[in-house]
ROPA-671404 format. One record per residue: residue number from 1; x negated, y negated, z negated of N, C-alpha, C, O in turn. Coordinates in steps of 0.02 Angstrom, whole numbers, plus 50000, padded with zeros to 5 digits. Each point is the difference from the previous one (the first is absolute). Layout:
+-----+-------+-------+-------+-------+-------+-------+-------+-------+-------+-------+-------+-------+
! num !  n_c1 !  n_c2 !  n_c3 ! ca_c1 ! ca_c2 ! ca_c3 !  c_c1 !  c_c2 !  c_c3 !  o_c1 !  o_c2 !  o_c3 !
+-----+-------+-------+-------+-------+-------+-------+-------+-------+-------+-------+-------+-------+
! NUM !     X !     Y !     Z !     X !     Y !     Z !     X !     Y !     Z !     X !     Y !     Z !
...
+-----+-------+-------+-------+-------+-------+-------+-------+-------+-------+-------+-------+-------+
//
This chain:
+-----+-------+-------+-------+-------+-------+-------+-------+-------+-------+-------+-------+-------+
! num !  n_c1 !  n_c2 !  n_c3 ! ca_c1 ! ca_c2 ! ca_c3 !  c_c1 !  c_c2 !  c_c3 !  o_c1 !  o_c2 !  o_c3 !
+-----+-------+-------+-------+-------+-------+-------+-------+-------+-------+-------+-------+-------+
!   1 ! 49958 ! 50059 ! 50000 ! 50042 ! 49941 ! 50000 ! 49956 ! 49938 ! 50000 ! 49952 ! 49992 ! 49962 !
!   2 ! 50069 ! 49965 ! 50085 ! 49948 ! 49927 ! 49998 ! 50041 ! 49941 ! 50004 ! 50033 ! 49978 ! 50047 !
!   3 ! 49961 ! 50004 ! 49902 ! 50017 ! 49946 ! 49957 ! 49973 ! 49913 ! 49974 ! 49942 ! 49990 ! 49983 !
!   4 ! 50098 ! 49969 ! 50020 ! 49958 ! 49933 ! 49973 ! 50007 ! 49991 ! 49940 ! 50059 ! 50015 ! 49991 !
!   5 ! 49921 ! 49972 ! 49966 ! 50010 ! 49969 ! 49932 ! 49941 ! 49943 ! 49983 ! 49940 ! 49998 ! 50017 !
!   6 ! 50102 ! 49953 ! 49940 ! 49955 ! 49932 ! 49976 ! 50019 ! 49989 ! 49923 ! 50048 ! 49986 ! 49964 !
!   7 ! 49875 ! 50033 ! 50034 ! 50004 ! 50005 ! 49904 ! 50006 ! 49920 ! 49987 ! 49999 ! 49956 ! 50043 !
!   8 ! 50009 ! 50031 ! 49868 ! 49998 ! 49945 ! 49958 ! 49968 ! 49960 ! 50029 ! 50022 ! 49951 ! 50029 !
!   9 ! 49901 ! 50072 ! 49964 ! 49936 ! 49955 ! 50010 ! 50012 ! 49969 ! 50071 ! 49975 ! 49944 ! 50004 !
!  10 ! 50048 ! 50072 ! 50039 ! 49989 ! 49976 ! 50069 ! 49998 ! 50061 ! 50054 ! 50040 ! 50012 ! 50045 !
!  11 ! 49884 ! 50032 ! 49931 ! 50001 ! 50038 ! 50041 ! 50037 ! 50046 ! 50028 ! 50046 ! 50017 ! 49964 !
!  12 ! 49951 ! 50022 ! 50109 ! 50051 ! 50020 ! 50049 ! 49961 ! 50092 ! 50029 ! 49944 ! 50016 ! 50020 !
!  13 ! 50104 ! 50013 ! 49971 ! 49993 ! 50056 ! 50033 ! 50044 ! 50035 ! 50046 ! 50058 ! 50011 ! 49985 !
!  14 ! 49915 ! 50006 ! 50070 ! 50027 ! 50010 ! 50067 ! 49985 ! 50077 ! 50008 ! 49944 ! 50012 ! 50021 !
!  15 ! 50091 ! 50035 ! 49968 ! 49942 ! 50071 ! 50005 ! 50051 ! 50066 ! 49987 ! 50062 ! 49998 ! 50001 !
!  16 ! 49897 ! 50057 ! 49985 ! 50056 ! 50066 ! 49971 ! 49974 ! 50000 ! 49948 ! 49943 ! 49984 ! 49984 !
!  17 ! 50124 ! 50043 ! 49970 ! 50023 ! 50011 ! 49927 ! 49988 ! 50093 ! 49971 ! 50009 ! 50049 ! 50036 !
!  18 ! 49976 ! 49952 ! 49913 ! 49996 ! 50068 ! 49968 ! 50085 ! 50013 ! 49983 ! 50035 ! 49953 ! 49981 !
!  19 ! 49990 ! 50110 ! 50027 ! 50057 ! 50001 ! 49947 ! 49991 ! 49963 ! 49938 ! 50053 ! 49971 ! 49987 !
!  20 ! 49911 ! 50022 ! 49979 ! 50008 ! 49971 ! 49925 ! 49981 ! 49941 ! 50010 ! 49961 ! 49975 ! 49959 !
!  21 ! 50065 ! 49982 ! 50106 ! 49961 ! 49912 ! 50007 ! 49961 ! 49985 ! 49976 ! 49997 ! 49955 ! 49958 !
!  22 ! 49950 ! 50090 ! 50066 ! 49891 ! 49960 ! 50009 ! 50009 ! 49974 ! 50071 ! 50052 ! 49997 ! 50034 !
!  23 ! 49893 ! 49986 ! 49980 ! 49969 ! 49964 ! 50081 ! 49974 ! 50085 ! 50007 ! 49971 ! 50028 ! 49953 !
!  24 ! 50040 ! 49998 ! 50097 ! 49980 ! 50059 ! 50011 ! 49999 ! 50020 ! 50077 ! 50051 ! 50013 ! 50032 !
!  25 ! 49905 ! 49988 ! 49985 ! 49960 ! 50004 ! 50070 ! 49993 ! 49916 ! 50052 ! 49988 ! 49942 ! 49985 !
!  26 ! 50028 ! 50093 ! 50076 ! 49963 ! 49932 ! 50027 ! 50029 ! 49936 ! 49978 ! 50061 ! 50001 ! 50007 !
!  27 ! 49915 ! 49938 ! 49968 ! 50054 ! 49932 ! 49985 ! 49959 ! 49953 ! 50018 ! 49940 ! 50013 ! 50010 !
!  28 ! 50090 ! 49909 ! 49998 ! 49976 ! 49936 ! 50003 ! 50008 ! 49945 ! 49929 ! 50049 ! 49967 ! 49984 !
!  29 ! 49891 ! 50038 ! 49988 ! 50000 ! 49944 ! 49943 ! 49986 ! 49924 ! 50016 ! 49951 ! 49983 ! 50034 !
!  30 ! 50101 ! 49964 ! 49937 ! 49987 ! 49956 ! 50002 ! 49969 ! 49961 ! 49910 ! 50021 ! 50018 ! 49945 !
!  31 ! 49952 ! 49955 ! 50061 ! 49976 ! 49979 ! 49939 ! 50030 ! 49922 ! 49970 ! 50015 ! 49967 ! 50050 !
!  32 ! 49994 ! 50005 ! 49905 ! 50015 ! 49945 ! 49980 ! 49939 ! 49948 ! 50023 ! 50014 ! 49943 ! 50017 !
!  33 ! 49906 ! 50086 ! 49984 ! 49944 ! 49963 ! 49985 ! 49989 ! 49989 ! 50097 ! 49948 ! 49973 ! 50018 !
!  34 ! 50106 ! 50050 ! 50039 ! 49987 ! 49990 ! 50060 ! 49978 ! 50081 ! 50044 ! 50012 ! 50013 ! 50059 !
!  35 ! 49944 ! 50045 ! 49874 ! 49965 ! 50035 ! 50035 ! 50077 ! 50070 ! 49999 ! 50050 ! 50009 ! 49965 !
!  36 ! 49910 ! 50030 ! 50104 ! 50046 ! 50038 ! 50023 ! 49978 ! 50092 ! 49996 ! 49941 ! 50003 ! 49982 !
!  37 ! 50071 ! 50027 ! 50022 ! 49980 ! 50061 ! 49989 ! 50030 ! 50053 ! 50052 ! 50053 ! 50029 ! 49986 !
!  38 ! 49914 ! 49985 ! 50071 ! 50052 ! 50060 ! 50032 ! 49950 ! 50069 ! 49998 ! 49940 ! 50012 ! 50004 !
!  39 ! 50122 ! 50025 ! 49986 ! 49957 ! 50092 ! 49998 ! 50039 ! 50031 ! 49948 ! 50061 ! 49994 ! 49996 !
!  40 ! 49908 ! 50038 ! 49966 ! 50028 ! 50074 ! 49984 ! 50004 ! 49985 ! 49923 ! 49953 ! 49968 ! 49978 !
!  41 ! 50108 ! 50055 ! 49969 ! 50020 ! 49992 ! 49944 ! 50013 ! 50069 ! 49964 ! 50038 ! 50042 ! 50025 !
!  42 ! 49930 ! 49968 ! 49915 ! 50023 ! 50079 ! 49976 ! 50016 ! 49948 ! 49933 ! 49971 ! 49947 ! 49988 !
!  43 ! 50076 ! 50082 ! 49978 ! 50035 ! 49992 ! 49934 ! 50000 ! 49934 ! 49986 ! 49992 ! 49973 ! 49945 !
!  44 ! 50024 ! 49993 ! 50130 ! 49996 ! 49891 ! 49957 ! 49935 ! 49981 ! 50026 ! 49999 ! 49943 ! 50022 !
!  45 ! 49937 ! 50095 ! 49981 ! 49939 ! 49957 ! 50006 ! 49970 ! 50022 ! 50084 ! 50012 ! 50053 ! 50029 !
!  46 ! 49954 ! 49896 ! 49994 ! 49935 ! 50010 ! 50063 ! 49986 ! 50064 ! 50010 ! 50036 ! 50025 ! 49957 !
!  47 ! 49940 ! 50014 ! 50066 ! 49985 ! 50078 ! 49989 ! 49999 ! 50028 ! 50087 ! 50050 ! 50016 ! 50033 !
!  48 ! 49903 ! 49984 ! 49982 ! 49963 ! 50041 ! 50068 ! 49982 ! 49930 ! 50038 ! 49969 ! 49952 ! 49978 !
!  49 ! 50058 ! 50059 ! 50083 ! 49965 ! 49956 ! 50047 ! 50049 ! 49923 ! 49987 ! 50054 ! 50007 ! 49972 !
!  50 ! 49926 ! 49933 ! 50048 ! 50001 ! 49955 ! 49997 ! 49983 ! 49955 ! 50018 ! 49946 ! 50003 ! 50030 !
!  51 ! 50093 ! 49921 ! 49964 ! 49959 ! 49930 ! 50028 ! 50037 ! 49951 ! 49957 ! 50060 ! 49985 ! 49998 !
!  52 ! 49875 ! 49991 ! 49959 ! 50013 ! 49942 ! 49958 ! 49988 ! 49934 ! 50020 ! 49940 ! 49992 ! 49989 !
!  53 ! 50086 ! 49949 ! 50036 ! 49994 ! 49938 ! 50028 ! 50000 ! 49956 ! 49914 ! 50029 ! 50021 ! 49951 !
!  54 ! 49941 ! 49934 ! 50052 ! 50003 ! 49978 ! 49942 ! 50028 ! 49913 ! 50034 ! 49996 ! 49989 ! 50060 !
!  55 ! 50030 ! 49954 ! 49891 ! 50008 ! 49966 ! 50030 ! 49954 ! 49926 ! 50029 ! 50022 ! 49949 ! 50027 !
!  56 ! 49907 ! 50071 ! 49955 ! 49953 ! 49974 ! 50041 ! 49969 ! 50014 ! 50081 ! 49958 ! 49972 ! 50034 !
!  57 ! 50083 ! 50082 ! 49975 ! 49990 ! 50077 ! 50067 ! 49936 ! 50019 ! 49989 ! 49959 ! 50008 ! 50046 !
!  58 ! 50029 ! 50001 ! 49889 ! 49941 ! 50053 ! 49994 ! 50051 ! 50088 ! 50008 ! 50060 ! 50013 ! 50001 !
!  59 ! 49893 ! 50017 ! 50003 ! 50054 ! 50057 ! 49997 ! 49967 ! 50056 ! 49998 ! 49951 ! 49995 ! 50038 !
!  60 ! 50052 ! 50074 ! 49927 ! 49978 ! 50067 ! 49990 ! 50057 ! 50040 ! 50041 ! 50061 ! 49994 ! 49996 !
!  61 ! 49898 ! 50052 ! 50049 ! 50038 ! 50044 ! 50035 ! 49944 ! 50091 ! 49981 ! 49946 ! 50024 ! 50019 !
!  62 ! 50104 ! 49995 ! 49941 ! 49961 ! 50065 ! 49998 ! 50060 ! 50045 ! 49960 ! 50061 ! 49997 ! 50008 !
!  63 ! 49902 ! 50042 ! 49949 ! 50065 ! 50058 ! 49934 ! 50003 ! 49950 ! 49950 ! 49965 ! 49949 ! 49997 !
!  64 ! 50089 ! 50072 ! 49956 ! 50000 ! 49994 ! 49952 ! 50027 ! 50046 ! 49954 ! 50042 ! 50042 ! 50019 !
!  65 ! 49927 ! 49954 ! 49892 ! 50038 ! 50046 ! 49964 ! 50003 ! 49957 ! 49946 ! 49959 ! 49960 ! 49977 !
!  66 ! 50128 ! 50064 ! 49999 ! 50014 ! 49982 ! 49940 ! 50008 ! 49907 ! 50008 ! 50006 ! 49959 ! 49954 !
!  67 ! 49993 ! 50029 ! 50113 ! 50042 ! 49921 ! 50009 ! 49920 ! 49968 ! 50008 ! 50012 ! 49945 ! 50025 !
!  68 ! 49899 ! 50060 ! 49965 ! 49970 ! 49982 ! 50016 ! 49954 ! 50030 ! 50054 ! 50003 ! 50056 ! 50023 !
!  69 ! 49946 ! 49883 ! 49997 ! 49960 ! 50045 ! 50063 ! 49969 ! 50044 ! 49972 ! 49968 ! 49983 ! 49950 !
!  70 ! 50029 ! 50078 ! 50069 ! 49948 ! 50048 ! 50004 ! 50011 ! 50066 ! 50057 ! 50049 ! 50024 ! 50028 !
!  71 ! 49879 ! 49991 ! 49973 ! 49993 ! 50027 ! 50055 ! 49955 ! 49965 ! 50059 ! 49956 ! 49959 ! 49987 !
!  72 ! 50058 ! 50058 ! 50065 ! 49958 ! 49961 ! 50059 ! 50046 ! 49971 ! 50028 ! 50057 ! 50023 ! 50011 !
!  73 ! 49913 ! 49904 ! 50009 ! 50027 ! 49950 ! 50030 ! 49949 ! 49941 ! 50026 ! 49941 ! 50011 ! 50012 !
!  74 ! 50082 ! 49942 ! 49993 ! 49976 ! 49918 ! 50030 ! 50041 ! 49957 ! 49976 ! 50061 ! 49997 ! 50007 !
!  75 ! 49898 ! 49966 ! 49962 ! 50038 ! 49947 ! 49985 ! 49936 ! 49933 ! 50033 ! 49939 ! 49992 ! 50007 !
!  76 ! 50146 ! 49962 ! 50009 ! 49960 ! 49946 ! 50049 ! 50025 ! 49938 ! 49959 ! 50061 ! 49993 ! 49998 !
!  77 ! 49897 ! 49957 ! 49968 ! 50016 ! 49944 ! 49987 ! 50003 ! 49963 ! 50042 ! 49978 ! 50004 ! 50057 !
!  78 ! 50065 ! 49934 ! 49901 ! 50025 ! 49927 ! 50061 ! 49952 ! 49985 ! 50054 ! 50015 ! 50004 ! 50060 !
!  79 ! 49918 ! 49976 ! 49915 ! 49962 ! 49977 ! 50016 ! 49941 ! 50030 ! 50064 ! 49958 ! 49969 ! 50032 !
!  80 ! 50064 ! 50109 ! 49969 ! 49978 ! 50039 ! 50059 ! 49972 ! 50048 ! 49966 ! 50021 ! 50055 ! 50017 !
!  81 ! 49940 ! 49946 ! 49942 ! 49964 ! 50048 ! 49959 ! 50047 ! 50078 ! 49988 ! 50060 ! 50011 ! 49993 !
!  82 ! 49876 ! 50035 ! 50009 ! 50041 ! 50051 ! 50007 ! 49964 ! 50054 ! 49960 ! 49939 ! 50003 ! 50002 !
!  83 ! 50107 ! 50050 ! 49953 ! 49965 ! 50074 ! 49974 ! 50025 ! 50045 ! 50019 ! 50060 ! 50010 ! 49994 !
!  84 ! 49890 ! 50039 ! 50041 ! 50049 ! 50051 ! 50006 ! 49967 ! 50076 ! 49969 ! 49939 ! 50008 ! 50005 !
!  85 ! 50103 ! 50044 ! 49966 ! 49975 ! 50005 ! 49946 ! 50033 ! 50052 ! 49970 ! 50033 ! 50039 ! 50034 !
!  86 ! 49958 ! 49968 ! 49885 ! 50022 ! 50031 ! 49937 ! 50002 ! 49958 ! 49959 ! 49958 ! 49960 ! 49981 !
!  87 ! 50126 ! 50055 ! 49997 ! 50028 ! 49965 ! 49933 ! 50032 ! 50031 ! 49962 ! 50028 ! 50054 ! 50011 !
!  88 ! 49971 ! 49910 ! 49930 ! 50025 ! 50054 ! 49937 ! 50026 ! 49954 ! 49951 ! 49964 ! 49955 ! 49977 !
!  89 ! 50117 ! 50055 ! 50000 ! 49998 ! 49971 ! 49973 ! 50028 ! 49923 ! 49991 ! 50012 ! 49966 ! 49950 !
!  90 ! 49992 ! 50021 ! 50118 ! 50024 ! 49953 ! 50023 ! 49911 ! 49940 ! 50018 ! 49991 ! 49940 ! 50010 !
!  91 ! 49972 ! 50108 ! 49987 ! 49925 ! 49960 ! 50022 ! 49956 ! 50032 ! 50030 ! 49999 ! 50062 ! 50001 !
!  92 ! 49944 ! 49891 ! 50035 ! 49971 ! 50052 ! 50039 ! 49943 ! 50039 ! 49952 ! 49973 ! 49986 ! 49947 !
!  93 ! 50023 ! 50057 ! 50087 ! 49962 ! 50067 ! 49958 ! 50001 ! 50044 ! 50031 ! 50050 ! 50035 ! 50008 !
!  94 ! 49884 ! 49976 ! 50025 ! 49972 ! 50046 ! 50026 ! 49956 ! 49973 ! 50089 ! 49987 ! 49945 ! 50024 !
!  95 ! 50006 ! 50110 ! 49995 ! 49982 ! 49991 ! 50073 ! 50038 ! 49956 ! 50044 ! 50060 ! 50002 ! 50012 !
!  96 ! 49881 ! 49943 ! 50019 ! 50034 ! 49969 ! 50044 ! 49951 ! 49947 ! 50043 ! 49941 ! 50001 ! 49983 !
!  97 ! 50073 ! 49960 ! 50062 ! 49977 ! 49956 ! 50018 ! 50047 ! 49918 ! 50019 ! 50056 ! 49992 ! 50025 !
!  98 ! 49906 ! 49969 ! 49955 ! 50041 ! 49906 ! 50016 ! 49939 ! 49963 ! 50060 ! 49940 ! 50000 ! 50013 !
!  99 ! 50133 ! 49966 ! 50013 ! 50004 ! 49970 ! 50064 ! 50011 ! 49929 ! 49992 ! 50049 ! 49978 ! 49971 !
! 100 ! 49897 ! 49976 ! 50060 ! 50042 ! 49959 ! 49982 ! 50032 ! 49966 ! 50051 ! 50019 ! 50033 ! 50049 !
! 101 ! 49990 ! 49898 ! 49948 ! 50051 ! 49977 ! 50027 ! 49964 ! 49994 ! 50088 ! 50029 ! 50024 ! 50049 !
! 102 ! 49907 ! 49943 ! 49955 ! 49974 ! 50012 ! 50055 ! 49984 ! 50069 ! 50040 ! 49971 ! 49998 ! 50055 !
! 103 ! 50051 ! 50069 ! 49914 ! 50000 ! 50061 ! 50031 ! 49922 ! 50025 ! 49980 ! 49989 ! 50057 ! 50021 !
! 104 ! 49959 ! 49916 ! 49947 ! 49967 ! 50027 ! 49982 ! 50009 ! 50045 ! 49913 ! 50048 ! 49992 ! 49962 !
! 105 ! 49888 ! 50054 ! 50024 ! 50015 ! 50038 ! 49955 ! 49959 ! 49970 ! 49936 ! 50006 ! 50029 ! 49946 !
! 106 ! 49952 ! 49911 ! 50059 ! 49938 ! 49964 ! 49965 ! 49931 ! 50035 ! 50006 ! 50004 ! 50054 ! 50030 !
! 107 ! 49949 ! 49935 ! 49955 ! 49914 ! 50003 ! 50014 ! 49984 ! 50010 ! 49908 ! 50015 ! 49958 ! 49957 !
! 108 ! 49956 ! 50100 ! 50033 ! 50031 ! 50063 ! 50010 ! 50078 ! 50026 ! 49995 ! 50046 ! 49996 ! 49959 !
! 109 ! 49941 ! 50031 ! 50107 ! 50087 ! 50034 ! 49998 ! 50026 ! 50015 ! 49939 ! 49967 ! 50035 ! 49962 !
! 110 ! 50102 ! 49940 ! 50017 ! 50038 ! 49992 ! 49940 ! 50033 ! 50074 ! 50003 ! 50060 ! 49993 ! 49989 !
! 111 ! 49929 ! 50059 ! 50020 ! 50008 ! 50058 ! 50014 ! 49973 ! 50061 ! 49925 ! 49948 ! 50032 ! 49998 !
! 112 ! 50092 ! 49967 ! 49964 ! 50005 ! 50066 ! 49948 ! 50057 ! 50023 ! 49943 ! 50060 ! 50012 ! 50005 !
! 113 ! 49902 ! 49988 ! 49948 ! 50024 ! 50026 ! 49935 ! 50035 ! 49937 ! 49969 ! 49958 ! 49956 ! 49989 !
! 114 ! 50120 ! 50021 ! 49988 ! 50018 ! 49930 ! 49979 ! 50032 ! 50023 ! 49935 ! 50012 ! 50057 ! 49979 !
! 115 ! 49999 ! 49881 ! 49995 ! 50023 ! 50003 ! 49931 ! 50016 ! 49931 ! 49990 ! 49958 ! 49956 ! 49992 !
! 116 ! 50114 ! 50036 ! 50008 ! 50040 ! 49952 ! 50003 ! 49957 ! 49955 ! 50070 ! 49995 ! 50016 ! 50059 !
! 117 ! 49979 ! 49922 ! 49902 ! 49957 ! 49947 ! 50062 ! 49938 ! 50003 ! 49993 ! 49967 ! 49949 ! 50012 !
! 118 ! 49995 ! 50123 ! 49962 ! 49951 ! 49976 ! 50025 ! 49980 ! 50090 ! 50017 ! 50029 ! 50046 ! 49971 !
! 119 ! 49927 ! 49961 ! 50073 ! 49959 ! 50034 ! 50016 ! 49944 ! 50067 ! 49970 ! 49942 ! 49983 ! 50005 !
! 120 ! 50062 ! 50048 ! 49982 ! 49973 ! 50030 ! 49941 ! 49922 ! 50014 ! 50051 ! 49953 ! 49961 ! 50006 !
! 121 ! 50057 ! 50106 ! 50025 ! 49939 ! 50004 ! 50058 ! 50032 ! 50019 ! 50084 ! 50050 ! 50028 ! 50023 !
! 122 ! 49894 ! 49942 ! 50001 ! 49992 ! 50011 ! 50088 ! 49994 ! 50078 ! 49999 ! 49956 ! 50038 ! 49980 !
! 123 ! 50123 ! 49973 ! 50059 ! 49994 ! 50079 ! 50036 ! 50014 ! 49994 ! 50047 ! 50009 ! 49941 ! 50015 !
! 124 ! 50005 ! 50116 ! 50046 ! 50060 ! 50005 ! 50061 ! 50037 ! 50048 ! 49963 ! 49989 ! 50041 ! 49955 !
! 125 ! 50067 ! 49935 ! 50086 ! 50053 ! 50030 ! 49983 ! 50042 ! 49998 ! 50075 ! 50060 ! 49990 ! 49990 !
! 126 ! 49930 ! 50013 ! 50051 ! 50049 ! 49990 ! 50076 ! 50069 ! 50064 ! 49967 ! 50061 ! 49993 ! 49996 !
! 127 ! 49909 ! 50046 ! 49992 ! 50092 ! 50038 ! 49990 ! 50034 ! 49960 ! 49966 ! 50056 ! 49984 ! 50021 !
! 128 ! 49925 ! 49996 ! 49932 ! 50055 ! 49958 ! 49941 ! 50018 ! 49948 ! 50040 ! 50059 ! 49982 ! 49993 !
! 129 ! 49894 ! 49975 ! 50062 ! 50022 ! 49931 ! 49997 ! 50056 ! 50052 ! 50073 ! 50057 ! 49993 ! 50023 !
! 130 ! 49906 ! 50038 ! 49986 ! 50072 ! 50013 ! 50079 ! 50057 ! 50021 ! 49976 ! 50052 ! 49970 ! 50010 !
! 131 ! 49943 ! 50090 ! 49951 ! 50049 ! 50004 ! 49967 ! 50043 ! 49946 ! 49959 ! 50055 ! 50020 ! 49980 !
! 132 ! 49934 ! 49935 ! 50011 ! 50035 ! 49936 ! 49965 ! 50032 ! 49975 ! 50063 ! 50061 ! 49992 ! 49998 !
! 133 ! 49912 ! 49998 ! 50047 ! 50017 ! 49961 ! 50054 ! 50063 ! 50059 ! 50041 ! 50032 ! 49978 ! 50048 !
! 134 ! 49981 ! 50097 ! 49927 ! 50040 ! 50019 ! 50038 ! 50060 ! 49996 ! 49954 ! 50058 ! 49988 ! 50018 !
! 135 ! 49926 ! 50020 ! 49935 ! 50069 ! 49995 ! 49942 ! 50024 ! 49937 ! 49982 ! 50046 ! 49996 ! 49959 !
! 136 ! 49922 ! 49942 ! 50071 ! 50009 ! 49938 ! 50008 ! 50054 ! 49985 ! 50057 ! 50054 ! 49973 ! 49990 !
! 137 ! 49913 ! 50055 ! 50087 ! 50053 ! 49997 ! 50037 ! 50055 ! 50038 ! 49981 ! 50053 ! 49969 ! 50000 !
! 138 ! 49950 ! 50093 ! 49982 ! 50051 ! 50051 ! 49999 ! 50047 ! 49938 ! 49956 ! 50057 ! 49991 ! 50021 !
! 139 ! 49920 ! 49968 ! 49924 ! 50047 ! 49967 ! 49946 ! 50043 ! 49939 ! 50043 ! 50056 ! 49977 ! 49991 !
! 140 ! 49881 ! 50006 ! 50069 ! 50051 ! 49935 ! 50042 ! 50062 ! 50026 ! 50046 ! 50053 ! 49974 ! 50018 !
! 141 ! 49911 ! 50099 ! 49996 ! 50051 ! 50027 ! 50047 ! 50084 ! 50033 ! 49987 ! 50047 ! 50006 ! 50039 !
! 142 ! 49947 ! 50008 ! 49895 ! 50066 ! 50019 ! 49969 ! 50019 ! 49938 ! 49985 ! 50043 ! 50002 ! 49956 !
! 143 ! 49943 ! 49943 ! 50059 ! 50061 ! 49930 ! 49981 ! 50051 ! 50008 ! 50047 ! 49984 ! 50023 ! 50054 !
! 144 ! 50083 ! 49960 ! 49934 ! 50038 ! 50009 ! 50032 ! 50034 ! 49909 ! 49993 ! 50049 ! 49983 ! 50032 !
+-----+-------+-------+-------+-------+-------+-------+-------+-------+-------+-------+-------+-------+
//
């Protein structure tokens, strides 16, 4: 069943319902703060693939569990800058590499091991960062 409902606060949901009215599978979140949320809902929260727009159009496109990012994804701030990557948690953590806004990767390549914003050590990692980049598209491509 797919349904609209607009809670107290403002925010708006456009999506399918569990028998026991959760957000439960694919839906569209609107937020009070501008930012929007489309993808996949288990019991009320974010949960598998996804795309978070925030209302600066920064935006994370990857999984989520438990309503935050984790898993592999990309997230691209306003400003062009880009990770793409492992997060946990709702932060980045783990394998990945950042882009920045001019399409370069920085001198030495910004390419490894992260922890939140900073860098722990220089590895490769090309599976992780490709792999981010496919579960990234897969998250733009289920928008409906």
């Amino acid at each position: 069943m797919k349904t609209a409902y607009k809670y107290p606060d403002g925010s708006e949901y456009n999506g399918e319902w569990s028998e026991d009215g959760q957000r439960q599978g694919y839906g569209h979140m609107k937020f009070p703060d501008g930012a929007q949320y489309y993808g996949m809902f288990v019991n009320g929260l974010c949960e598998g693939l996804g795309v978070m727009v925030f209302s600066d159009n920064s935006r994370y496109e990857g999984e989520f569990q438990q309503g935050k990012f984790s898993g592999m994804g990309a997230f691209l701030r306003c400003d062009g800058m880009k990770f793409e990557g492992e997060f946990q948690e709702g932060k980045i953590r783990g394998q990945g590499i950042v882009t920045f806004p001019d399409g370069t990767h920085g001198l030495p390549r910004n390419e490894g091991y992260f922890d939140g914003n900073k860098m722990l050590r220089r590895e490769k990692c090309m599976a992780a960062i490709q792999k981010a980049k496919q579960i990234a598209d897969s998250a733009k491509s289920q928008r409906s």
